[in-house]
GUMAR-723305 format. One line per 8 residues: for each residue z negated, x negated, y negated of C-alpha. Coordinates in steps of 0.5 Angstrom, whole numbers, plus 2048, in hexadecimal, padded with zeros to 3 digits. Each point is the difference from the previous one (the first is absolute). Layout:
<nodes>
Z/X/Y ~ ...;
</nodes>
This chain:
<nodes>
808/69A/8CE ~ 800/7FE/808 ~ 803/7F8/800 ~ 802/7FB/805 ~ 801/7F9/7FF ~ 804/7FC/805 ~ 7FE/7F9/802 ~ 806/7FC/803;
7FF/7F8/803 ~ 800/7FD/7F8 ~ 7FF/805/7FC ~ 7FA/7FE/7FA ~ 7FF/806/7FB ~ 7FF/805/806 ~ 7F8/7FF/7FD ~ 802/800/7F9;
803/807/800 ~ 7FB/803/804 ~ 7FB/7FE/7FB ~ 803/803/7FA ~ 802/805/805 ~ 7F9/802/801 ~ 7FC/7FD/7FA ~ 804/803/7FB;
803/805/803 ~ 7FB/804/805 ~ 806/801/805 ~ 7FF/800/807 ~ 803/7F9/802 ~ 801/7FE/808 ~ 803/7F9/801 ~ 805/801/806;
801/7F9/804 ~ 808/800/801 ~ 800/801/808 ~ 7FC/806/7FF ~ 802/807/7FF ~ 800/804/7F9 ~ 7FA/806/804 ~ 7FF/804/7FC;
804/803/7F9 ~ 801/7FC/7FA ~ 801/802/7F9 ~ 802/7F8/7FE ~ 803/7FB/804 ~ 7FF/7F9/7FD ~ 804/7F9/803 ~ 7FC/7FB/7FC;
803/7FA/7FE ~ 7FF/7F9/804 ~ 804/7FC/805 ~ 801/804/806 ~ 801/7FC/806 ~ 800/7FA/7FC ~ 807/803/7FC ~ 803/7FB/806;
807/804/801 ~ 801/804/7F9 ~ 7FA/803/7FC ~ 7FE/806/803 ~ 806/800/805 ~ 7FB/7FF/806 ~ 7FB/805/7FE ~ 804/805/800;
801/801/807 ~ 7F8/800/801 ~ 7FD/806/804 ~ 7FD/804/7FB ~ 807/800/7FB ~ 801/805/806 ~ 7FB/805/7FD ~ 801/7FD/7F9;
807/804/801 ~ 7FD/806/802 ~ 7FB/800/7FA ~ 807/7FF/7FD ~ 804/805/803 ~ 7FA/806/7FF ~ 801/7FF/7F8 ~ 7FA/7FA/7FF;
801/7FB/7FB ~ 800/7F9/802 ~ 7FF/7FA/7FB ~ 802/7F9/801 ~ 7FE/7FA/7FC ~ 802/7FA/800 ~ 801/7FE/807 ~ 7FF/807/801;
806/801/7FC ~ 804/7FB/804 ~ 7FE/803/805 ~ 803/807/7FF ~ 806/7FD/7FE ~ 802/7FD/806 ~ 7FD/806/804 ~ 805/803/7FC;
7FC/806/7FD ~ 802/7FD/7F9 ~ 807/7FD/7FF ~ 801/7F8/7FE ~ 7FC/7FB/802 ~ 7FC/7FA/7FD ~ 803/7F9/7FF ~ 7FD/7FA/7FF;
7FE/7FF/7F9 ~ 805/7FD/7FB ~ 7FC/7FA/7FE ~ 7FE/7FE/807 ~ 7FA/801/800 ~ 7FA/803/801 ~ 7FE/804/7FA ~ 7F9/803/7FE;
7FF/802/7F8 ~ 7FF/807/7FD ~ 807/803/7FD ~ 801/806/7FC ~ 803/806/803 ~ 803/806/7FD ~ 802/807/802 ~ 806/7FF/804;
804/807/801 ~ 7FF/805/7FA ~ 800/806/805 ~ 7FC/7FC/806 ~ 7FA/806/801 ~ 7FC/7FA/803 ~ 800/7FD/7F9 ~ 800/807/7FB;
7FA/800/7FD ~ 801/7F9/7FE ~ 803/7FE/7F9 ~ 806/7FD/800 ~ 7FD/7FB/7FB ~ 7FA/7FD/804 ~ 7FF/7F9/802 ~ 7FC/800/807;
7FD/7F8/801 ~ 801/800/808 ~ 800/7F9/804 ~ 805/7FE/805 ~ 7FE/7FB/805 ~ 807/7FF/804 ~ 805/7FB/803 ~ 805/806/803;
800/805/7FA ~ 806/800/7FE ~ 804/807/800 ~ 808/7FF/803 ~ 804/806/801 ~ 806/802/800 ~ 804/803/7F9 ~ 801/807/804;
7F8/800/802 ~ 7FE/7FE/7F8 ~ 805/806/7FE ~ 7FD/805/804 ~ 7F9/7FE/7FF ~ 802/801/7F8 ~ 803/806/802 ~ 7FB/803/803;
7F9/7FE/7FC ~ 7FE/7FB/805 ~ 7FE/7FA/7FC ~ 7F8/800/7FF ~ 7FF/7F9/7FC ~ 804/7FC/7FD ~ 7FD/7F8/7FE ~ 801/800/7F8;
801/7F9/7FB ~ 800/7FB/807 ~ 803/801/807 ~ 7FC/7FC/804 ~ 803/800/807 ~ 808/802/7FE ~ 7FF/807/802 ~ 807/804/7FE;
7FF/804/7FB ~ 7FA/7FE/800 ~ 7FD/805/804 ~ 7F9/800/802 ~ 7FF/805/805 ~ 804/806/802 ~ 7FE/807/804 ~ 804/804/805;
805/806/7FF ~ 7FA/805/801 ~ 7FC/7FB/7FB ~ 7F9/801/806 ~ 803/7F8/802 ~ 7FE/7FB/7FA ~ 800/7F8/801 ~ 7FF/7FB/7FA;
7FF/7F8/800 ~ 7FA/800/7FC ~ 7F9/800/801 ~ 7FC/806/7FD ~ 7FB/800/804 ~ 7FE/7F9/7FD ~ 800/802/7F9 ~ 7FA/805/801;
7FB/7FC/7FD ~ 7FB/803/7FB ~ 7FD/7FA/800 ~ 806/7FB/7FD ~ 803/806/7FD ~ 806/800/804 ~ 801/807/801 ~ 807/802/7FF;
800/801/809 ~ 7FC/807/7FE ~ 807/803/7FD ~ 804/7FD/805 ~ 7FB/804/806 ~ 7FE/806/7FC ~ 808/801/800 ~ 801/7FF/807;
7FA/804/803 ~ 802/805/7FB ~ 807/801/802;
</nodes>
């Protein structure tokens, strides 16, 4: 699989998923810095998590008008899926390429804890494969993870299959209906807050990031 990872101003898990990308998936992985151009066709397109722009207007807001998402719309517009994760989920939100958006944590606070996701909507093909019963242990590391919509888009989306993850037991962040990502019409668009490229090590144990990319890439 051919995959570009794109770095903005902030972003600091850039290298952690292109590292698993590489290691553990063999893929032929690019990093694209955000005022270059996506040159060449991609399979995958991955908006890492971070702080882009320091988050200084709203998280995410700021990079979604970088040169490259001009391409990234392109890579889109051609059928090419699009992963978002964390900062890269608020990014695709406030580039409205994901409706909603991500709102400050119910606690104030920044969050950094690993939490339990369960599959979000039965007939999300993103997620088909996944038993319905399975807990996956992810981390979240976040102080804007908080999914807002409105009543009607929160219908739609479980209307039309397009809930991905749901956090179970604790809600972390105040997050409605507890939802911890979410794909686009066509599915080919996901964007989740958690971490699962962080917990994709052998070494602890922590593997539980391996179904969340095995789905992804897979899709």
């Amino acid at each position: 699989m051919k995959v570009a990872v794109i770095t903005f101003p902030g972003s600091n898990c850039d290298s952690d998923i292109y590292r698993v990308l590489k290691d553990q998936y063999n893929a032929e992985v690019d990093r694209i810095w955000h005022r270059d151009w996506l040159d060449k066709k991609y399979e995958l397109v991955i908006l890492p998590g971070g702080f882009s722009y320091g988050d200084y207007l709203r998280s995410g807001a700021m990079a979604g008008f970088s040169p490259v998402m001009k391409s990234v719309k392109e890579h889109v517009d051609k059928g090419g899926k699009l992963f978002g994760i964390c900062n890269g989920f608020q990014i695709l939100t406030e580039a409205e390429y994901l409706p909603g958006a991500l709102i400050r944590n119910k606690t104030l606070k920044y969050i950094c804890k690993t939490v339990i996701l369960t599959k979000g909507s039965a007939g999300n093909p993103v997620t088909a494969s996944m038993d319905v019963r399975k807990e996956l242990k992810i981390p979240i590391a976040h102080a804007d993870g908080c999914y807002y919509a409105t009543s009607d888009v929160l219908k739609q989306l479980e209307d039309e299959d397009r809930i991905l993850f749901r956090y179970s037991g604790e809600n972390p962040n105040g997050s409605l209906d507890s939802i911890a990502g979410i794909t686009s019409k066509n599915f080919k668009i996901v964007g989740m807050m958690p971490h699962p490229e962080r917990a994709m090590n052998p070494i602890t144990g922590e593997m539980d990031g391996k179904v969340v990319l095995d789905l992804i890439l897979g899709s």
